[in-house]
PDB file of N, CA, C and O in Angstrom:
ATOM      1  N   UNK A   1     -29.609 -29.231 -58.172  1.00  0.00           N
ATOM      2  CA  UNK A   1     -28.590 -29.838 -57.347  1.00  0.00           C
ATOM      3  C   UNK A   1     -28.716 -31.358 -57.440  1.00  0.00           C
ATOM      4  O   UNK A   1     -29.783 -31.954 -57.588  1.00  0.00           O
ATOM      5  N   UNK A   2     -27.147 -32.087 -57.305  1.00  0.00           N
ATOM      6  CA  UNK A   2     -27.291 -33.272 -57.417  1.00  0.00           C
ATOM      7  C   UNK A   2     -27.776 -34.112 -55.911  1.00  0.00           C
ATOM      8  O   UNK A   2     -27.499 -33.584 -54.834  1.00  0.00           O
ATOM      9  N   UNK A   3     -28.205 -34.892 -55.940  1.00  0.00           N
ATOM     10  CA  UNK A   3     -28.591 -36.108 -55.134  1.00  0.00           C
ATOM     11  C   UNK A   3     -28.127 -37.367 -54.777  1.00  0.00           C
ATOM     12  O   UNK A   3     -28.775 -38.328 -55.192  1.00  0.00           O
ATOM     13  N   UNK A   4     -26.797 -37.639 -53.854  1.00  0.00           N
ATOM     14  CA  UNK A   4     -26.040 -39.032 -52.926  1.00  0.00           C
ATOM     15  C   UNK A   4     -26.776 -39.893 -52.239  1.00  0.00           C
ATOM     16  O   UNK A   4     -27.617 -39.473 -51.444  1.00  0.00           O
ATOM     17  N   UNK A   5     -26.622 -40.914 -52.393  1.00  0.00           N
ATOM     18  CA  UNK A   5     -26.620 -41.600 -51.306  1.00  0.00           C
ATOM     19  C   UNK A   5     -25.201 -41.932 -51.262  1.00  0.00           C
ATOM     20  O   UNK A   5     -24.865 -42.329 -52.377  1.00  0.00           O
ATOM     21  N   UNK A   6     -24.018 -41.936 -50.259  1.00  0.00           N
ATOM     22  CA  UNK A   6     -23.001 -42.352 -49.992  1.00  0.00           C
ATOM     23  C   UNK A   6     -22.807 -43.450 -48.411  1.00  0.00           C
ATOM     24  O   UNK A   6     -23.543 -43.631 -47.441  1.00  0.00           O
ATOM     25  N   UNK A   7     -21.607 -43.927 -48.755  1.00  0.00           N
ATOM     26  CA  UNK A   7     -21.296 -44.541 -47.565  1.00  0.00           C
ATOM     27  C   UNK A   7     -20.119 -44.179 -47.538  1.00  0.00           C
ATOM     28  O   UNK A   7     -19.342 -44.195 -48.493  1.00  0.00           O
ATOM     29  N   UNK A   8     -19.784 -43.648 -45.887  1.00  0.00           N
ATOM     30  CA  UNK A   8     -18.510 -43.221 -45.831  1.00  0.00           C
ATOM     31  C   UNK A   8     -18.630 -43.575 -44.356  1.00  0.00           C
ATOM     32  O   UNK A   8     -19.667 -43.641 -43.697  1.00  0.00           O
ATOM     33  N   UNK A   9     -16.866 -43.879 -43.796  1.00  0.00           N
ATOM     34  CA  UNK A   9     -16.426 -44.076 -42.363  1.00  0.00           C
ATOM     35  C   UNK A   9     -16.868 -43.535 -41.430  1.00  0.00           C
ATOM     36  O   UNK A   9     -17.238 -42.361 -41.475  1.00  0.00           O
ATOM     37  N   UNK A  10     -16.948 -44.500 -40.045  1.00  0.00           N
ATOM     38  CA  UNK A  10     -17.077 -43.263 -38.916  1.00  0.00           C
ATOM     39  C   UNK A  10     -16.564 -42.060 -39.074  1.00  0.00           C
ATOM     40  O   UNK A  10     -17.068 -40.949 -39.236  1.00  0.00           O
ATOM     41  N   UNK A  11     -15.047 -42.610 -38.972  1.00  0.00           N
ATOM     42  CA  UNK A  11     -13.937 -41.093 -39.164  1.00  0.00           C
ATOM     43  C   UNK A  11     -14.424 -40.147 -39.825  1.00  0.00           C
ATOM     44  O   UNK A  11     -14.755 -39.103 -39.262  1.00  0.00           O
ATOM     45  N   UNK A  12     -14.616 -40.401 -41.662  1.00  0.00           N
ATOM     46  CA  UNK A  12     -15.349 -39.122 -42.223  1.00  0.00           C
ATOM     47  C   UNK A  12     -16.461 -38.845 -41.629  1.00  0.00           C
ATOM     48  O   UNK A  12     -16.882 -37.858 -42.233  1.00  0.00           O
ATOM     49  N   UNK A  13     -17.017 -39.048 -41.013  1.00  0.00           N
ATOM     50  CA  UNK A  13     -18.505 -38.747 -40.823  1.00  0.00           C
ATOM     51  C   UNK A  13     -18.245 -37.914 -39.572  1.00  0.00           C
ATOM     52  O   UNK A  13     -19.231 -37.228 -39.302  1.00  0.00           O
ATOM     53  N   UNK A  14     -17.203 -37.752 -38.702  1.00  0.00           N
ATOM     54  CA  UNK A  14     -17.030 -37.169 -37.385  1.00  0.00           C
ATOM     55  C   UNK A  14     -16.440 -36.190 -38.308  1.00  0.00           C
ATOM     56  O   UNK A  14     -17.013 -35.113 -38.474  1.00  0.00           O
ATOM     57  N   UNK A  15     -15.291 -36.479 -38.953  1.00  0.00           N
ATOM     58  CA  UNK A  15     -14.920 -34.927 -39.791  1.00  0.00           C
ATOM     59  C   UNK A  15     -15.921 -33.664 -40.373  1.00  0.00           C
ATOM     60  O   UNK A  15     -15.550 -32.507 -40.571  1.00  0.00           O
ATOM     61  N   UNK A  16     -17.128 -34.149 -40.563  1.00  0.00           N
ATOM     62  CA  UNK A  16     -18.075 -34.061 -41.419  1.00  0.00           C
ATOM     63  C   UNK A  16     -18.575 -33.125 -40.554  1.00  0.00           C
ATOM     64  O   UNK A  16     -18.673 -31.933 -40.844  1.00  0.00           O
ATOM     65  N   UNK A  17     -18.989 -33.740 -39.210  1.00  0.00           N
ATOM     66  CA  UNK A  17     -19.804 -32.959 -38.101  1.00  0.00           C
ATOM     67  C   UNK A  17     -18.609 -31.867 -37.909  1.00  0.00           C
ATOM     68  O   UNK A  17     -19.142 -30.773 -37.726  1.00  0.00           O
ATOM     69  N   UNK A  18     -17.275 -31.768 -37.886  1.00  0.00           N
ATOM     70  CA  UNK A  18     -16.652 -30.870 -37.367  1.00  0.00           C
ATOM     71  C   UNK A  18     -16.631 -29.579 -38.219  1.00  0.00           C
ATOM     72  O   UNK A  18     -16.776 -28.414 -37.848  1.00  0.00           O
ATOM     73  N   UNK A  19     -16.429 -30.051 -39.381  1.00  0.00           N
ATOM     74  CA  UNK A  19     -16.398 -29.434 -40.105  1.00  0.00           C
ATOM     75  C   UNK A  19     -17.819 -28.025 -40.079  1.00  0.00           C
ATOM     76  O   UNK A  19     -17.743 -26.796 -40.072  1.00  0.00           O
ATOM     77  N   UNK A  20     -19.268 -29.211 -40.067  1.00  0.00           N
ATOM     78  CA  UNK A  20     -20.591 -28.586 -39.928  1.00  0.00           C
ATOM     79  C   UNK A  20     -20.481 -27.284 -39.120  1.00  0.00           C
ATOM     80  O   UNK A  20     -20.827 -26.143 -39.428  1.00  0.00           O
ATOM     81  N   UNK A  21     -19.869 -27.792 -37.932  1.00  0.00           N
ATOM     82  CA  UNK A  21     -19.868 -26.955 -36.338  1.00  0.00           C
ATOM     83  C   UNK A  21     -19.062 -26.174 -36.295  1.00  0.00           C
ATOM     84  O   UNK A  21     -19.185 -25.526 -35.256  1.00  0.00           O
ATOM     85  N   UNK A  22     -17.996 -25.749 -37.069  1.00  0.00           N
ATOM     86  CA  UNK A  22     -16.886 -24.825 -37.474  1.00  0.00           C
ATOM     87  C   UNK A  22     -16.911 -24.251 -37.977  1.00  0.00           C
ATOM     88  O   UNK A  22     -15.979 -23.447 -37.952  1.00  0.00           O
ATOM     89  N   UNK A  23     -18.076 -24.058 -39.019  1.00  0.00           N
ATOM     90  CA  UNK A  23     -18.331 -23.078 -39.933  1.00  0.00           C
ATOM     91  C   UNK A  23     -19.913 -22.624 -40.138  1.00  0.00           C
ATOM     92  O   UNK A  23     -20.396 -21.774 -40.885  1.00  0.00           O
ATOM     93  N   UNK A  24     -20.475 -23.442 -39.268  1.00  0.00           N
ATOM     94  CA  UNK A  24     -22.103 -23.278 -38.333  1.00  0.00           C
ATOM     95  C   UNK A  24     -23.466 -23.247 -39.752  1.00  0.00           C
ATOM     96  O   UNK A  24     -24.417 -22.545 -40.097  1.00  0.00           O
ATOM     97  N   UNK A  25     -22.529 -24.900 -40.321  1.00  0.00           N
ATOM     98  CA  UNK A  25     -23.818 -24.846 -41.334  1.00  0.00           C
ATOM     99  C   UNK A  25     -24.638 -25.265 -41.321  1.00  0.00           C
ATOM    100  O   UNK A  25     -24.695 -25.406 -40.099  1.00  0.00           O
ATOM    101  N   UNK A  26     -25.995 -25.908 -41.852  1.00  0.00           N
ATOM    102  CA  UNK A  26     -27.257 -26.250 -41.748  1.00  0.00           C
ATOM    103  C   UNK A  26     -26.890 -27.854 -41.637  1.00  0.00           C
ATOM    104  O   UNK A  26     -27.261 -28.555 -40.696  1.00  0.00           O
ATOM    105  N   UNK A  27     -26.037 -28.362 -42.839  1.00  0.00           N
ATOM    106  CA  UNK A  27     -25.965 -29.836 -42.878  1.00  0.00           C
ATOM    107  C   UNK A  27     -24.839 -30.392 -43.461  1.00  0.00           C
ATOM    108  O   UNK A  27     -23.835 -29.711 -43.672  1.00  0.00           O
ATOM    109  N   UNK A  28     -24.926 -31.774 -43.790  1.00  0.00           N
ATOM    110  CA  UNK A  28     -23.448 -32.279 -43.821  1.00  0.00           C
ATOM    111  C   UNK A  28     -23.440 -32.499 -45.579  1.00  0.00           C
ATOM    112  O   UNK A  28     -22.662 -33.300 -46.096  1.00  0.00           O
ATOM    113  N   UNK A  29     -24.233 -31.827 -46.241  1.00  0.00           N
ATOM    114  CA  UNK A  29     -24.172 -31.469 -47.593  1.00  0.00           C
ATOM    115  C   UNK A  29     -23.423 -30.368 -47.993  1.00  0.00           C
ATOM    116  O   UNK A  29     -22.884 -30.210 -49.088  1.00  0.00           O
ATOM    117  N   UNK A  30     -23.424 -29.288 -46.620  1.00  0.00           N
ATOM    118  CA  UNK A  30     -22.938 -28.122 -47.006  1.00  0.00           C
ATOM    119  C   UNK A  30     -21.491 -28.166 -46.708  1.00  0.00           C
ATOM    120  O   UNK A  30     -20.691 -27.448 -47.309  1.00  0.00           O
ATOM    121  N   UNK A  31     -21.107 -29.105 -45.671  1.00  0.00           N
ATOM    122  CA  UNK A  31     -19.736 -29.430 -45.552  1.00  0.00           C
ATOM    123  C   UNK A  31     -18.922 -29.999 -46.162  1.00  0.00           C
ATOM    124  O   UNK A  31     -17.714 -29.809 -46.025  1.00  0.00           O
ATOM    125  N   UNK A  32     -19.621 -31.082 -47.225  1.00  0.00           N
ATOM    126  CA  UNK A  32     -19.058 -31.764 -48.243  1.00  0.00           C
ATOM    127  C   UNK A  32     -19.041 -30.651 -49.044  1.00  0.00           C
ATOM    128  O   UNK A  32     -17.858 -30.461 -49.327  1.00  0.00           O
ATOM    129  N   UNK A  33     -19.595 -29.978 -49.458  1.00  0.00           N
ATOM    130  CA  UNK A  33     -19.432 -28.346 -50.861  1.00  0.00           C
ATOM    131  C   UNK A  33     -18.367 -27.729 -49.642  1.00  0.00           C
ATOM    132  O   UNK A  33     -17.283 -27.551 -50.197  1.00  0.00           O
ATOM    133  N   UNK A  34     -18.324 -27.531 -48.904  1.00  0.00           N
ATOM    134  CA  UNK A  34     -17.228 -26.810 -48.765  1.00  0.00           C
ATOM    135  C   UNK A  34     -15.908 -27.345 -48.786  1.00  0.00           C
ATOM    136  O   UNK A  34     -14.975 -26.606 -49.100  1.00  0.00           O
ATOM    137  N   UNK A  35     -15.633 -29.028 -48.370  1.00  0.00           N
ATOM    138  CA  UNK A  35     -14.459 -29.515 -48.664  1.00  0.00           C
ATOM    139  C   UNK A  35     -14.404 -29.311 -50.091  1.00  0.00           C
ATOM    140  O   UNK A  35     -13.810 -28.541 -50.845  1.00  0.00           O
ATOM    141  N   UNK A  36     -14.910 -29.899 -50.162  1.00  0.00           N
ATOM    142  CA  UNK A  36     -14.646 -29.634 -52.250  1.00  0.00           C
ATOM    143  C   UNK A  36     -14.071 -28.667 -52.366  1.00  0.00           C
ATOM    144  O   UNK A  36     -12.851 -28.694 -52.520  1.00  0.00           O
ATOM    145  N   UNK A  37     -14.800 -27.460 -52.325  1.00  0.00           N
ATOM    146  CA  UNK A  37     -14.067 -26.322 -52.911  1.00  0.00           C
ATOM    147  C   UNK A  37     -12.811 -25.654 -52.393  1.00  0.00           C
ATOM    148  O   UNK A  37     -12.193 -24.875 -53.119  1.00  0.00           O
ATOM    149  N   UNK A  38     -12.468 -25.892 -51.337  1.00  0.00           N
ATOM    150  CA  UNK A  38     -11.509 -25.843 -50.781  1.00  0.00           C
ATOM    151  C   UNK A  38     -10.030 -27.138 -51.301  1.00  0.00           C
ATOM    152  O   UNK A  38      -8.814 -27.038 -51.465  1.00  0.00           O
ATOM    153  N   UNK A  39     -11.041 -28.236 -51.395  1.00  0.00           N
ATOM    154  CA  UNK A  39      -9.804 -28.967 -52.115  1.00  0.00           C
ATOM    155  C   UNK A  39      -9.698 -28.804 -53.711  1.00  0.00           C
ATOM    156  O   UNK A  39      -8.746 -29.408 -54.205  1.00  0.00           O
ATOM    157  N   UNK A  40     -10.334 -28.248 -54.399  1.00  0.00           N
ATOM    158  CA  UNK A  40     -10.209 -27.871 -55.430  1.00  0.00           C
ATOM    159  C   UNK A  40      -8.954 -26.594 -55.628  1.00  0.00           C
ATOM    160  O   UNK A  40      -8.068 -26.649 -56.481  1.00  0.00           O
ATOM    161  N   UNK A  41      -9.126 -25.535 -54.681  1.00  0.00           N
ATOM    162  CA  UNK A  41      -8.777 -24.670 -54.350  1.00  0.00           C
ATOM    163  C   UNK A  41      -7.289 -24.458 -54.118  1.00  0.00           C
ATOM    164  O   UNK A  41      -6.639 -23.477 -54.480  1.00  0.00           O
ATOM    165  N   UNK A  42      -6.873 -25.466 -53.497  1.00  0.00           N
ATOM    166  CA  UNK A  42      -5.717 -25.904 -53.360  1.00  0.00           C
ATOM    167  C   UNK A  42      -5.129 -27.066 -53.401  1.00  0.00           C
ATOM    168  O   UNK A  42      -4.100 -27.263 -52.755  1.00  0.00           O
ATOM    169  N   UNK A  43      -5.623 -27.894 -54.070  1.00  0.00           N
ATOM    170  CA  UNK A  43      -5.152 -29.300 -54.752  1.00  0.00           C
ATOM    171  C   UNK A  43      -5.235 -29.357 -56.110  1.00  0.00           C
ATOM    172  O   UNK A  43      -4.227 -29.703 -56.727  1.00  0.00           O
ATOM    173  N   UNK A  44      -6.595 -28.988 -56.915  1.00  0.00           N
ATOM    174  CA  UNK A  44      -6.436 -29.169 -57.973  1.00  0.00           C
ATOM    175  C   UNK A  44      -6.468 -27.889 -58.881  1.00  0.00           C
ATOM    176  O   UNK A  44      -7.005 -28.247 -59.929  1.00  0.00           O
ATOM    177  N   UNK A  45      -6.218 -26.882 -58.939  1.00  0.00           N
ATOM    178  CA  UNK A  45      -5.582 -25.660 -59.351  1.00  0.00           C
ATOM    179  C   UNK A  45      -4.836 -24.823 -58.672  1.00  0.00           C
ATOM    180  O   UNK A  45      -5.130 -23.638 -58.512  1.00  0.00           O
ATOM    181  N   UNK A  46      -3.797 -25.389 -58.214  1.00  0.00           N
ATOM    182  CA  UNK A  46      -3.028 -24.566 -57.328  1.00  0.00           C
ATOM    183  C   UNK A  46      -2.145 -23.698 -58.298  1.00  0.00           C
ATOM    184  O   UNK A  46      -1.915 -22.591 -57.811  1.00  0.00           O
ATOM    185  N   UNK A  47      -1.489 -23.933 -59.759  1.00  0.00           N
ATOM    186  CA  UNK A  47      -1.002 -22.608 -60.365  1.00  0.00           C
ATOM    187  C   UNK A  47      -2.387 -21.694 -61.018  1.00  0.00           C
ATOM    188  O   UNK A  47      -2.104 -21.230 -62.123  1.00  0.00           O
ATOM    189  N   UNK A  48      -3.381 -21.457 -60.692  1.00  0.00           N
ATOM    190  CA  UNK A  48      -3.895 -20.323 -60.902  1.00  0.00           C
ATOM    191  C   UNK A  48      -3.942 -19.531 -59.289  1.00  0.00           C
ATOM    192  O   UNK A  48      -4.763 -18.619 -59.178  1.00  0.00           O
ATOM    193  N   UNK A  49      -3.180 -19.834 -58.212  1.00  0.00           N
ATOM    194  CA  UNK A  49      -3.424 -19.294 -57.488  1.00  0.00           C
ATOM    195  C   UNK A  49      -2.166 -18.255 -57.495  1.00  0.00           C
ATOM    196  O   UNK A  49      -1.095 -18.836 -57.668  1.00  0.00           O
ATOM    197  N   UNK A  50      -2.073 -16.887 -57.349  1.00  0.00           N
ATOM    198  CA  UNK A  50      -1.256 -15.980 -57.528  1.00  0.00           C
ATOM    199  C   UNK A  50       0.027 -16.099 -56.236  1.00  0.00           C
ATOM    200  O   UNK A  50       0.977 -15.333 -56.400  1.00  0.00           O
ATOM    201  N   UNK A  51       0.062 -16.832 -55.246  1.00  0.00           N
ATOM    202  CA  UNK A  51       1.184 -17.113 -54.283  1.00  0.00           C
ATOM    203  C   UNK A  51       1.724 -18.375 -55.298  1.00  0.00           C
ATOM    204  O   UNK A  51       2.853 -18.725 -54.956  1.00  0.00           O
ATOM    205  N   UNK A  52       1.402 -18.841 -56.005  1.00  0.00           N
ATOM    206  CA  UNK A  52       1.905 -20.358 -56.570  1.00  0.00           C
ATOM    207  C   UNK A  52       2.424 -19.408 -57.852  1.00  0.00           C
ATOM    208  O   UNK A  52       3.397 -19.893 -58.429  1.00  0.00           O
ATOM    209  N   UNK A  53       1.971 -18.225 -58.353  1.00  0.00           N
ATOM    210  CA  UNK A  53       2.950 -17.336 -59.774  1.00  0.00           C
ATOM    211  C   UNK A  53       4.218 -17.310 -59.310  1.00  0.00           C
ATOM    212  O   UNK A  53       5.258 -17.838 -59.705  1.00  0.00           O
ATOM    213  N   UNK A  54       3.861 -16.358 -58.086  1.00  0.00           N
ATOM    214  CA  UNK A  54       5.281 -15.633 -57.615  1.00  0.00           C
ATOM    215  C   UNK A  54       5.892 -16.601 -57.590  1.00  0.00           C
ATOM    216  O   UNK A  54       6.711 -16.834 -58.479  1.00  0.00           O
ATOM    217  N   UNK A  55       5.680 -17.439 -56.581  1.00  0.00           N
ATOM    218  CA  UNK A  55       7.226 -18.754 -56.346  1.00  0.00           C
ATOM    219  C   UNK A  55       7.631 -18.950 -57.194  1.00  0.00           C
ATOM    220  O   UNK A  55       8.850 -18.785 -57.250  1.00  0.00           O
ATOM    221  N   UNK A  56       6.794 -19.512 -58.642  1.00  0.00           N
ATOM    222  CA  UNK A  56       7.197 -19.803 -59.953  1.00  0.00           C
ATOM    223  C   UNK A  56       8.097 -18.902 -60.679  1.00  0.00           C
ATOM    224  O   UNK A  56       8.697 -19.287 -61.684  1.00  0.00           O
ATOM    225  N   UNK A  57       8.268 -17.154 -59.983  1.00  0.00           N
ATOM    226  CA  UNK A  57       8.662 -16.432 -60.840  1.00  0.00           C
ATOM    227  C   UNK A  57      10.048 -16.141 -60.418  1.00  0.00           C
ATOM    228  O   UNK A  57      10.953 -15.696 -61.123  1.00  0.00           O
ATOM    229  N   UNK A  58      10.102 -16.605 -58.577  1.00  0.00           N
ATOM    230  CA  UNK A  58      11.286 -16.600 -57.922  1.00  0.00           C
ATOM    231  C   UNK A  58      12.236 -17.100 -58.299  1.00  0.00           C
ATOM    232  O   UNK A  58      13.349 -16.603 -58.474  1.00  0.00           O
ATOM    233  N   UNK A  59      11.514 -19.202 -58.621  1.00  0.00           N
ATOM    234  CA  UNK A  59      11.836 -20.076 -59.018  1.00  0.00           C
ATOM    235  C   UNK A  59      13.177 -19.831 -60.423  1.00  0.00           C
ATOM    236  O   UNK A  59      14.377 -20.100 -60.482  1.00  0.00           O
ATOM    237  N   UNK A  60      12.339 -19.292 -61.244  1.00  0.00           N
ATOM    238  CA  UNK A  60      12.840 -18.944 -62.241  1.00  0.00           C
ATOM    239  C   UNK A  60      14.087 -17.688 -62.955  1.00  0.00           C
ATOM    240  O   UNK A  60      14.756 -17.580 -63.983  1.00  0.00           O
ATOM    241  N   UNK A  61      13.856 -16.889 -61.643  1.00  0.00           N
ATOM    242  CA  UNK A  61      15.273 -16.348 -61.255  1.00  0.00           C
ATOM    243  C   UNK A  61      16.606 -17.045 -61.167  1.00  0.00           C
ATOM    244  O   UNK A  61      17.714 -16.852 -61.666  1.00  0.00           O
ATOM    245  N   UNK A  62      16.134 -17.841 -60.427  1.00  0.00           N
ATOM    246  CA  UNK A  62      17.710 -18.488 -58.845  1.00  0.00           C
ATOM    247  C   UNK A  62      18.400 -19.366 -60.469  1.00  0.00           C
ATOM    248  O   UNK A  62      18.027 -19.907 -61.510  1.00  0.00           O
ATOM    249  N   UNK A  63      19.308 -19.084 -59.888  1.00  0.00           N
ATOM    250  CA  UNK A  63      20.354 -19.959 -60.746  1.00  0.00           C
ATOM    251  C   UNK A  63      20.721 -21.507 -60.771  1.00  0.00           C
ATOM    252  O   UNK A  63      20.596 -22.276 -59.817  1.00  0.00           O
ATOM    253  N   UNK A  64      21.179 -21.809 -61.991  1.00  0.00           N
ATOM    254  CA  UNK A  64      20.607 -22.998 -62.621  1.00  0.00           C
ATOM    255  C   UNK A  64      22.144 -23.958 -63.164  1.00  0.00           C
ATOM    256  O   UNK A  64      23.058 -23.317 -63.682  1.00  0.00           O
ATOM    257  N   UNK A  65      22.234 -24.988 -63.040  1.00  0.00           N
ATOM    258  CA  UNK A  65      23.370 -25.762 -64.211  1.00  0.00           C
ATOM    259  C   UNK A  65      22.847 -26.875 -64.733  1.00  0.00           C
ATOM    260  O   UNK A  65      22.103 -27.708 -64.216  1.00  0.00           O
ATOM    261  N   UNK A  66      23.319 -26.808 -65.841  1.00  0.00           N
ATOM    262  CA  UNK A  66      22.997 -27.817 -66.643  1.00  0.00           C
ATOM    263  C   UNK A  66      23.877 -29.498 -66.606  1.00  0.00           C
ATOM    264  O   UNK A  66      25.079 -29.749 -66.696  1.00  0.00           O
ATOM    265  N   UNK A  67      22.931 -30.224 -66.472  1.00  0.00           N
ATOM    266  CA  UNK A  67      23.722 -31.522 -66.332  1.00  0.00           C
ATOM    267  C   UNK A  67      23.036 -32.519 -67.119  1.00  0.00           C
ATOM    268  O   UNK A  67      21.819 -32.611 -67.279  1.00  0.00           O
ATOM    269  N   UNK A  68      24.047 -33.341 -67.647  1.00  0.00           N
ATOM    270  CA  UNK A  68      23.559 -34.433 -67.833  1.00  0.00           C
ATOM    271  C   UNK A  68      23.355 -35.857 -67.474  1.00  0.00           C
ATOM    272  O   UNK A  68      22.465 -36.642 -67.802  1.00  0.00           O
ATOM    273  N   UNK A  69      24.177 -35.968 -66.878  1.00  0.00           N
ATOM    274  CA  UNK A  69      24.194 -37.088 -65.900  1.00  0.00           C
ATOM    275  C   UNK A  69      24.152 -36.847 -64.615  1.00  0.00           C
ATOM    276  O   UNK A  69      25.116 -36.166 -64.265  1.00  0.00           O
ATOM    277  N   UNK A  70      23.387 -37.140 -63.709  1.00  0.00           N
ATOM    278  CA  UNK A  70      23.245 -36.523 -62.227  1.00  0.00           C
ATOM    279  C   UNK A  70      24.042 -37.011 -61.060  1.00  0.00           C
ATOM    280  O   UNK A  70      24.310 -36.446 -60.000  1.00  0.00           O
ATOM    281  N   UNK A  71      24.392 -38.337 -61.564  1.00  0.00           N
ATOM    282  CA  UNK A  71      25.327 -39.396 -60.744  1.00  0.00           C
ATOM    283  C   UNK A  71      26.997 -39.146 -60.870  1.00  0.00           C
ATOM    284  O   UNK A  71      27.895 -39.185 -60.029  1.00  0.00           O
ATOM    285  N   UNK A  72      26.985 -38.896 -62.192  1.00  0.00           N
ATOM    286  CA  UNK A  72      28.243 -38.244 -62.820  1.00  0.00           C
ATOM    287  C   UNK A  72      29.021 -36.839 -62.556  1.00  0.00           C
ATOM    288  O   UNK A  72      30.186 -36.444 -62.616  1.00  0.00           O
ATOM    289  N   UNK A  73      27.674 -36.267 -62.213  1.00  0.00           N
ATOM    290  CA  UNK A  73      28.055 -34.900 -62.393  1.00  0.00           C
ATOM    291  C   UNK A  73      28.625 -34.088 -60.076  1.00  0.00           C
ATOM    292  O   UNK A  73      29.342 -33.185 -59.645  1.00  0.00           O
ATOM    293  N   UNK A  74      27.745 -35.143 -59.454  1.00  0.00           N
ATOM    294  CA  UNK A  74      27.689 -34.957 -58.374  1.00  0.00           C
ATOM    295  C   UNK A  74      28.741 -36.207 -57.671  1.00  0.00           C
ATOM    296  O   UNK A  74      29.132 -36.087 -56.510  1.00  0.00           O
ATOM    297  N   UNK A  75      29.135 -37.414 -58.544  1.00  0.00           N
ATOM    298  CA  UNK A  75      30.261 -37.720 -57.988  1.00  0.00           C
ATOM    299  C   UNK A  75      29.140 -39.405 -56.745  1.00  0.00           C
ATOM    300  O   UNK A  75      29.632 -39.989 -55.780  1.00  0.00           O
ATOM    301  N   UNK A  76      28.393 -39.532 -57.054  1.00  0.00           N
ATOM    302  CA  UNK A  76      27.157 -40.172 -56.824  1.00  0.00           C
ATOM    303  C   UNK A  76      27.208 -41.864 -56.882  1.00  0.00           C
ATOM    304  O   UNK A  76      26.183 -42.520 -56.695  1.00  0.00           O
TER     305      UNK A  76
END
């Protein structure tokens, strides 16, 4: 495991404890691994998540027109 020293805000640091006390972990290492993965989770791979397929597949149903000018075409 890696090893921080960080500096971060009051604010984060009260988030930090809430976080700790909400999910009743040992320390504020384990709360930072859990933001992470949670923001990973849904920030930075959100199309491997199978509610983000479907929409995509809904998406791709609904009907569509083609334009080329958007200002033109809507009178804009």
């Amino acid at each position: 495991m890696v090893q921080a020293v960080i500096d971060i805000s009051e604010h984060a640091n009260r988030v930090l404890a809430v976080v700790k006390a909400k999910h009743g972990l040992n320390d504020k290492s384990q709360a930072i691994e859990l933001m992470a993965m949670e923001y990973e989770e849904k920030v930075l791979e959100p199309a491997l998540r199978p509610e983000y397929a479907e929409k995509l597949k809904k998406i791709r149903k609904g009907k569509f027109i083609r334009v080329k000018n958007f200002k033109e075409h809507f009178g804009l």
